[in-house]
C-alpha positions as CSV (number, residue, x, y, z in Angstrom):
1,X,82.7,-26.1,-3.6
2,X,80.4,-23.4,-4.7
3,X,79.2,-25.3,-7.9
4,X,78.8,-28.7,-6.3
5,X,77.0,-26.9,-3.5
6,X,74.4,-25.4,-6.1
7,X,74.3,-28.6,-8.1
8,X,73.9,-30.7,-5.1
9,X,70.7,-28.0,-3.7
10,X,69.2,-27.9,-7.7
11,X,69.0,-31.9,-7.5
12,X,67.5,-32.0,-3.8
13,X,64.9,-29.3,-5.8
14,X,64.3,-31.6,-8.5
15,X,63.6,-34.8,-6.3
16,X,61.1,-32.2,-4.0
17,X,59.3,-31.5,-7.4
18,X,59.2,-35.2,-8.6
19,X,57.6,-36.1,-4.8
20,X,55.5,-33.6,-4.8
21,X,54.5,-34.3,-8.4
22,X,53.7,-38.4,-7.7
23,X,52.2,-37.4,-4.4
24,X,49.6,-35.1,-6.4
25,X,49.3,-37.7,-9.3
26,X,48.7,-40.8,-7.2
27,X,46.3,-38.8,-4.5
28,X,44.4,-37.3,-6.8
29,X,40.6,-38.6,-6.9
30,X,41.1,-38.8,-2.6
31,X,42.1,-35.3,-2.9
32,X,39.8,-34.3,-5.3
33,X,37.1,-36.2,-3.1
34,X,38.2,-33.8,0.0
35,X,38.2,-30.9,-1.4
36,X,34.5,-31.4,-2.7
37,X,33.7,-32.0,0.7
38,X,34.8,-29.2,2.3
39,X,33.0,-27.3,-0.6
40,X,30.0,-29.2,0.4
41,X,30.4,-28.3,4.2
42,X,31.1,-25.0,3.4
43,X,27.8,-24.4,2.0
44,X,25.9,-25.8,4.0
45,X,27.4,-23.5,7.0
46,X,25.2,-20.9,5.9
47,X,21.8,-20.0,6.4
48,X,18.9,-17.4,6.5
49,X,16.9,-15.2,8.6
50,X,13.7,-14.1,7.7
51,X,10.8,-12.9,9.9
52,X,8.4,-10.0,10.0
53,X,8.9,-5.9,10.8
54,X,5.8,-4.3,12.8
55,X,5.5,-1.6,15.4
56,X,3.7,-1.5,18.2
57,X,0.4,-1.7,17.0
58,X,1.5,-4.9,15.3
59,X,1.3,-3.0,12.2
60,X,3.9,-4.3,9.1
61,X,6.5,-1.7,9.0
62,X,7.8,-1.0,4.8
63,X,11.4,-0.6,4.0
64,X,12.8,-0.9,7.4
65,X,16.9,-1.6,6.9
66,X,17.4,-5.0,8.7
67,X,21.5,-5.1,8.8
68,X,24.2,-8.4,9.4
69,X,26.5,-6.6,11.5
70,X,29.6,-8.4,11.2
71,X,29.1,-7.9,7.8
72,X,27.5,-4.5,6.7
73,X,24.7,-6.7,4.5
74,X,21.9,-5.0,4.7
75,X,17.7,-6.4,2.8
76,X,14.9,-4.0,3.5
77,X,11.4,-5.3,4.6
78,X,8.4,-5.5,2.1
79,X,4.6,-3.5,2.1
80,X,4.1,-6.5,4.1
81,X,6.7,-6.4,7.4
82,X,8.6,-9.0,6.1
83,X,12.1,-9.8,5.0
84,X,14.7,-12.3,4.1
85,X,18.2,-12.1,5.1
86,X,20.7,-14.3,3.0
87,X,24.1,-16.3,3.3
88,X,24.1,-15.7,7.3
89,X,26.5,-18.4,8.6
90,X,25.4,-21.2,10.9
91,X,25.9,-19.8,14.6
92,X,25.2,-16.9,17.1
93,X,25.2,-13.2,14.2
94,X,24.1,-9.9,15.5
95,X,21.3,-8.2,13.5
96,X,20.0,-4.5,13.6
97,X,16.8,-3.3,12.5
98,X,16.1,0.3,11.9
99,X,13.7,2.8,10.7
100,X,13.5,6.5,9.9
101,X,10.5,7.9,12.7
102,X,11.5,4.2,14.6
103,X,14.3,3.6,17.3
104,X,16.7,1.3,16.5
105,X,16.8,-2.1,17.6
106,X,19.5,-5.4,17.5
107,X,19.8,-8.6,19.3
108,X,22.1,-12.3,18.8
109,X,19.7,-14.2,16.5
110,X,21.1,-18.4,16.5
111,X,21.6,-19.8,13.2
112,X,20.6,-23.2,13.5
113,X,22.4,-26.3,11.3
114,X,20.1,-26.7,9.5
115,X,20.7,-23.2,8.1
116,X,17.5,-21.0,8.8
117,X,16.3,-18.8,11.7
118,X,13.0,-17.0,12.5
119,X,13.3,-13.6,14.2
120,X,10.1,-10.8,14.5
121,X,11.0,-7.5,15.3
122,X,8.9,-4.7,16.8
123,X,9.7,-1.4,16.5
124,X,8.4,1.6,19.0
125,X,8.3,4.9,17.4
126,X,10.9,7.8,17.8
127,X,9.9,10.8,19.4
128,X,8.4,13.0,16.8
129,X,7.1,17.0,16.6
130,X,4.5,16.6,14.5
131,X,1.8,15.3,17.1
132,X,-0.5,12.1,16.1
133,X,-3.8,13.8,14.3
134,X,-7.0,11.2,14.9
135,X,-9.7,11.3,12.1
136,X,-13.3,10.6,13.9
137,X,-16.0,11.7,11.4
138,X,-16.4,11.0,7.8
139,X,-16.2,14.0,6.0
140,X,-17.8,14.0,2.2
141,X,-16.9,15.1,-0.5
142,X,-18.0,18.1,-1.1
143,X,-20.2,17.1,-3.6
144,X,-24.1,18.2,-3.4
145,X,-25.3,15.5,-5.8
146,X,-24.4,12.5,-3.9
147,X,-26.1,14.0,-0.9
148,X,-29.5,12.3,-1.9
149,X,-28.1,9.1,-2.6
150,X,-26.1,9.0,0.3
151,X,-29.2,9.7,2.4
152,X,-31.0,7.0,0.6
153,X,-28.1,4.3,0.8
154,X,-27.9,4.5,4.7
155,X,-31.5,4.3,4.9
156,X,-31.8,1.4,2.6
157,X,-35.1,1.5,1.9
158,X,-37.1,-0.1,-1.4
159,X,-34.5,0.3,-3.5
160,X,-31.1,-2.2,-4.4
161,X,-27.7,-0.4,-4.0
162,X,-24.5,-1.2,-5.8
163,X,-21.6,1.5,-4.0
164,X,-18.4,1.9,-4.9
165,X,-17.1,-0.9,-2.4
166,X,-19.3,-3.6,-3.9
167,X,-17.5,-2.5,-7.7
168,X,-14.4,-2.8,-6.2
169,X,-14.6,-5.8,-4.3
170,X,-16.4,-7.8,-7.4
171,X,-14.5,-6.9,-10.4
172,X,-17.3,-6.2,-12.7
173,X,-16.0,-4.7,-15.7
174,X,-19.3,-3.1,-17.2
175,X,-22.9,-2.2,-16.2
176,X,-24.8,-5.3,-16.8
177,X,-22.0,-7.5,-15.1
178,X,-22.7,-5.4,-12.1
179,X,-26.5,-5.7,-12.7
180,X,-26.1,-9.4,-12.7
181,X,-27.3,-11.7,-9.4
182,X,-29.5,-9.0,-8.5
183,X,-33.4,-10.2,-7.7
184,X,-35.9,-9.5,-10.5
185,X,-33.3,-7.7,-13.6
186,X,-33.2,-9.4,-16.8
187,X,-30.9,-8.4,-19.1
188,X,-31.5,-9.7,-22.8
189,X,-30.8,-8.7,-26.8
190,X,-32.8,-6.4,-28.5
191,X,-34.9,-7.5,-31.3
192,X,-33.4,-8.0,-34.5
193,X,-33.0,-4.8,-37.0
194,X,-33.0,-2.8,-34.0
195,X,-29.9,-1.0,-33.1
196,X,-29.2,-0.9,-29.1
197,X,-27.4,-2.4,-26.9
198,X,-28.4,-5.3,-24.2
199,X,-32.0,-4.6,-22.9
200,X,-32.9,-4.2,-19.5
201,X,-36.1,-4.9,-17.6
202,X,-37.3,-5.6,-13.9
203,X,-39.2,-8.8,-13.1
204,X,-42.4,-9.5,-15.3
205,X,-42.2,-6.0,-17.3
206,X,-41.9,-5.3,-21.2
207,X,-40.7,-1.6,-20.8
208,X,-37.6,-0.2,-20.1
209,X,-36.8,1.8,-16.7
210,X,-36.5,5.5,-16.1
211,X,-32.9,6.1,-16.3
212,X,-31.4,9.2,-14.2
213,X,-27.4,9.9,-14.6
214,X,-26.4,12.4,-12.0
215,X,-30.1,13.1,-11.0
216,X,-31.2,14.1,-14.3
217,X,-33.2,11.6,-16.3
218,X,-31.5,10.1,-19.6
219,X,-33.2,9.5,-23.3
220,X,-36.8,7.8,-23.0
221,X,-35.6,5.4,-25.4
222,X,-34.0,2.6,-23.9
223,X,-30.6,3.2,-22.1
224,X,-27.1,2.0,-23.7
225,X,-25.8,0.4,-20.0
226,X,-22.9,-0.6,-21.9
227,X,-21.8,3.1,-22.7
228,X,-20.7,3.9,-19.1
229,X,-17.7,3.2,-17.8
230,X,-18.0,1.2,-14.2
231,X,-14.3,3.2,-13.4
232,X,-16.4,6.0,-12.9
233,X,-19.3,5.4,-11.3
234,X,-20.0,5.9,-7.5
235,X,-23.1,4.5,-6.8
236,X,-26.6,2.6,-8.9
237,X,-29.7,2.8,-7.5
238,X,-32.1,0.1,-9.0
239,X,-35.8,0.0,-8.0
240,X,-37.7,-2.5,-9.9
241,X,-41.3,-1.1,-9.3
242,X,-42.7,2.4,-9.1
243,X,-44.2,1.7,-5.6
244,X,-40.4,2.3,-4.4
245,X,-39.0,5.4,-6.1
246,X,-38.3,7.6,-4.0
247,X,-39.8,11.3,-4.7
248,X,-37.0,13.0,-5.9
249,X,-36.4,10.1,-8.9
250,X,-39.9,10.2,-9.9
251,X,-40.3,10.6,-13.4
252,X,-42.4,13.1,-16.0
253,X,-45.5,11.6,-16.8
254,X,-45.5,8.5,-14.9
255,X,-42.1,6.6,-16.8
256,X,-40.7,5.5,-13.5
257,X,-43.8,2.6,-13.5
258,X,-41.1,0.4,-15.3
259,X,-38.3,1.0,-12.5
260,X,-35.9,3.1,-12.2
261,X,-32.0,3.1,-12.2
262,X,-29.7,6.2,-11.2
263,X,-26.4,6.2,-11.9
264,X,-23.9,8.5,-9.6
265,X,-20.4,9.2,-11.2
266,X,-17.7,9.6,-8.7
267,X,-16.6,13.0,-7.6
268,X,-13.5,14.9,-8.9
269,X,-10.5,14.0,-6.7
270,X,-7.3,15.9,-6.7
271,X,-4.2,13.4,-7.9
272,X,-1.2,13.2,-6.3
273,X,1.5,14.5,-8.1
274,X,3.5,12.3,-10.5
275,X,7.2,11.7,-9.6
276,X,9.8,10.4,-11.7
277,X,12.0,8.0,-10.4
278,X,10.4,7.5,-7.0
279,X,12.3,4.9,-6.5
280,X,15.5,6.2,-6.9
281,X,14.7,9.3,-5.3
282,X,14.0,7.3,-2.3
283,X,17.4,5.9,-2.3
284,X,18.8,9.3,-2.9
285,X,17.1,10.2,0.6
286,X,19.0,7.7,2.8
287,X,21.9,9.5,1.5
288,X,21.1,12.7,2.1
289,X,20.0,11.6,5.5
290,X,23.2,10.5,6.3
291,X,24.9,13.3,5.0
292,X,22.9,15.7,6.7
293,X,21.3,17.9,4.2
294,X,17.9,16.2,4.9
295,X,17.4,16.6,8.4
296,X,14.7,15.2,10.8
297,X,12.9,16.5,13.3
298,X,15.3,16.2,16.2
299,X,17.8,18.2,14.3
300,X,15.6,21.3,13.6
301,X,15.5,24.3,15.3
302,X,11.7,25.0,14.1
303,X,10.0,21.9,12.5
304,X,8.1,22.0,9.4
305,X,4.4,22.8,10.0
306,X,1.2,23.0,7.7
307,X,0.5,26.4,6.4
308,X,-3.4,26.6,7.6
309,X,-2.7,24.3,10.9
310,X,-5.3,22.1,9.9
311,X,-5.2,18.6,7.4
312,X,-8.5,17.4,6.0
313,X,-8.5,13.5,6.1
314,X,-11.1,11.5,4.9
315,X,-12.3,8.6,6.5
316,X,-12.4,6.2,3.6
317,X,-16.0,5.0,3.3
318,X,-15.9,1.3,2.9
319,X,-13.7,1.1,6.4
320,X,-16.6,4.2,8.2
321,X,-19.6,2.1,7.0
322,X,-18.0,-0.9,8.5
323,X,-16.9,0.6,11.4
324,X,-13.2,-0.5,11.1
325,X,-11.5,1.6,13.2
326,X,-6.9,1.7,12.7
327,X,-4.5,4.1,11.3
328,X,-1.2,5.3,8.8
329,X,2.1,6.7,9.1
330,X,3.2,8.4,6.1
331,X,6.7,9.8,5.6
332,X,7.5,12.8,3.6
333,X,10.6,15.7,2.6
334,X,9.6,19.5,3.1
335,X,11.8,20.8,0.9
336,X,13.4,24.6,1.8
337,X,10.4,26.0,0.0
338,X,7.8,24.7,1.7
339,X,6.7,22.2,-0.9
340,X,6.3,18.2,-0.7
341,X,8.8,16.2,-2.6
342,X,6.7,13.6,-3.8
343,X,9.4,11.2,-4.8
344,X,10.0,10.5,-1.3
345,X,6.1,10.2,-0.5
346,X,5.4,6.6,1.3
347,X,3.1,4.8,3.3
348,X,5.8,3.5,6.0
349,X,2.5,1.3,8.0
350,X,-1.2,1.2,7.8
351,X,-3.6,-0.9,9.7
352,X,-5.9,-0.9,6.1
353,X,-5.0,-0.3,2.6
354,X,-7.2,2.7,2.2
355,X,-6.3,4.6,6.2
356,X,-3.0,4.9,3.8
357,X,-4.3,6.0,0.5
358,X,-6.4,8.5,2.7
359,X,-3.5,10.5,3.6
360,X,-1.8,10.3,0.8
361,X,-5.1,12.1,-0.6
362,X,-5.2,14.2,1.8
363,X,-1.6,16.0,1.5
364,X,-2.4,16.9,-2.0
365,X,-3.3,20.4,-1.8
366,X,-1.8,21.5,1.6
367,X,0.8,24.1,1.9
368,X,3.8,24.1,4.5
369,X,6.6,26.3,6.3
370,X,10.1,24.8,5.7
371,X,11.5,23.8,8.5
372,X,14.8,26.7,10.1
373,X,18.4,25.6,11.3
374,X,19.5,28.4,12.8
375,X,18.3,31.4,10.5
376,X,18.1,29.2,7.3
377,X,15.0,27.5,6.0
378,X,16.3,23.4,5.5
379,X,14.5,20.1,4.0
380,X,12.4,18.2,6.6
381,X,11.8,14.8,6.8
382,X,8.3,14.9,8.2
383,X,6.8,11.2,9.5
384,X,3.3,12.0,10.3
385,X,0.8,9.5,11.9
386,X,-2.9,9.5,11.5
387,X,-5.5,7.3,13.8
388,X,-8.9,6.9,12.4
389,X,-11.7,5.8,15.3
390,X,-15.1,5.5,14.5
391,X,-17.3,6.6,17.1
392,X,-19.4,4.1,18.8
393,X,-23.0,3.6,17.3
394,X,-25.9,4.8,19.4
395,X,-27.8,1.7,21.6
396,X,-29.6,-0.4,18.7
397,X,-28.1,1.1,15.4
398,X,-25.7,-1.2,13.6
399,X,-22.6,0.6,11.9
400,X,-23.0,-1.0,8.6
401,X,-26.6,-0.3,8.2
């Protein structure tokens, strides 16, 4: 009974095998067809979110960590505020946005069927020790040879003035191209057998103009333009007759009748310190924020604090002259000796380009007290805001004279 009872469930078996076998042969291109389909439906339940980080300035917010809940995915916003949040499924998600110096925020975003959703996210700004410093007056550098030029390049008088903006903004690569469009120069080739570079002359004359580099006056032969490098020039003055020099460019026996052109280098500027791996050492941070042995504000006993008391910002000079008026939040570790780690040095929002470079510049040479837990110095994330407002011009003067 045993053996017929075994013999009798093996051939049930084999018949289940041989269905199941014709069934998958004869159903094949149908099935084949379906499961495509779902494949197809399956993608197309998915979608994205993208939008835009700012504060509440309406600032874009950098590297804010914008977070699928459900699923621990996580995309980080640009220089720009904005991000793009992948392979979110069709339908109501949760989403978390969050910032170091920011309190969190998260809300249901829809997922539509056609697989994309729009969400902007503003962020206020955590309570912080360091207070908000405001720049209000443009501080020079100290640099007693542009002090002339300055004086003559808010005045404006008689004279044609190339500044630093104007380089920057047109792209000129040499001397001559930045000489170029202006009234009355000629630039031309020197005759031939004679070895100089392109010739310059103002309006109608046959003589070269009085050159001054730095306020001293070059070689009475004529000027190699091409020689100086436009990366590191401040300013050119160009005065195309001698009934507009001022004084203090007049020449030695009478050469400034031709013109004259002074030429004002830029002044030294410290650099901010090269870091390897900034990158990295940025993502090392989040970790040692989360394992506490980079601590914030909140979790200090004494806050990290500049050495003097005092941080000298300057108002970048395109944005003063303008009178553009916004500001910068810059984050940064205080290590437990009291010095910057410049790895983790980053503009997190500025209104302007250069409010953010201006900081930057400005933390160079400072010096800083580690911030304490309990009796022991510790490293300090510091997330320090600065708000540049130009004062108000006087009745009838024009900010960008």
């Amino acid at each position: 009974m045993r053996v017929h009872t075994a013999l009798r469930i093996r051939s049930q078996l084999h018949g289940l095998l041989l269905a199941v076998v014709l069934v998958g042969t004869v159903g094949a291109p149908s099935l084949a067809r379906a499961t495509r389909g779902t494949v197809r439906r399956a993608v197309m339940q998915t979608g994205t979110i993208r939008g835009v980080v700012r504060d509440a300035q309406g600032t874009p917010v950098a590297s804010a960590e914008v977070q699928w809940l459900s699923s621990g995915a996580v995309v980080r916003s640009k220089d720009d505020g904005s991000y793009i949040l992948s392979g979110v499924p069709v339908g109501p998600v949760y989403v978390r946005v969050r910032r170091i110096g920011y309190l969190a925020t998260q809300r249901e975003i829809a997922v539509s069927g056609q697989g994309a959703a729009t969400a902007d996210w503003t962020l206020a700004r955590a309570p912080q020790e360091m207070a908000v410093l405001t720049v209000n007056a443009r501080r020079e550098p100290s640099d007693s040879r542009l002090a002339g030029y300055r004086a003559r390049l808010d005045a404006k008088r008689g004279g044609y003035f190339i500044t630093r903006e104007r380089i920057e903004q047109s792209g000129n690569r040499s001397m001559l191209d930045a000489f170029r469009g202006i009234p009355g120069v000629r630039i031309g080739t020197p005759p031939r057998g004679v070895n100089a570079g392109r010739l310059v002359r103002f309006r109608s004359s046959t003589c070269q103009p009085l050159v001054f580099i730095d306020g001293f006056a070059a070689s009475a032969t004529d000027f190699d333009f091409e020689s100086i490098d436009l990366n590191m020039v401040e300013g050119i003055e160009i005065y195309l007759s001698s009934n507009s020099v001022p004084p203090e460019l007049m020449g030695p026996r009478g050469l400034e009748q031709c013109g004259v052109v002074a030429v004002w280098s830029r002044p030294a500027q410290a650099r901010t310190p090269k870091a390897k791996g900034t990158d990295e050492r940025r993502a090392e941070l989040l970790k040692e924020l989360a394992a506490g042995t980079v601590l914030t504000a909140e979790q200090v006993d004494t806050a990290a604090t500049l050495t003097n008391g005092d941080l000298e910002v300057d108002y970048p000079e395109v944005l003063w002259r303008t009178g553009v008026n916004g500001q910068a939040t810059v984050e940064f570790v205080i290590d437990r000796t009291g010095r910057i780690d410049w790895g983790t040095l980053a503009v997190i929002s500025a209104t302007h380009a250069p409010f953010g470079a201006a900081v930057m510049q400005a933390l160079v040479p400072t010096k800083w007290d580690a911030a304490i837990k309990g009796q022991s110095p510790v490293a300090q994330l510091v997330v320090l805001t600065i708000e540049f407002t130009h004062p108000p011009a006087p009745t009838g003067v024009v900010a960008n004279r």
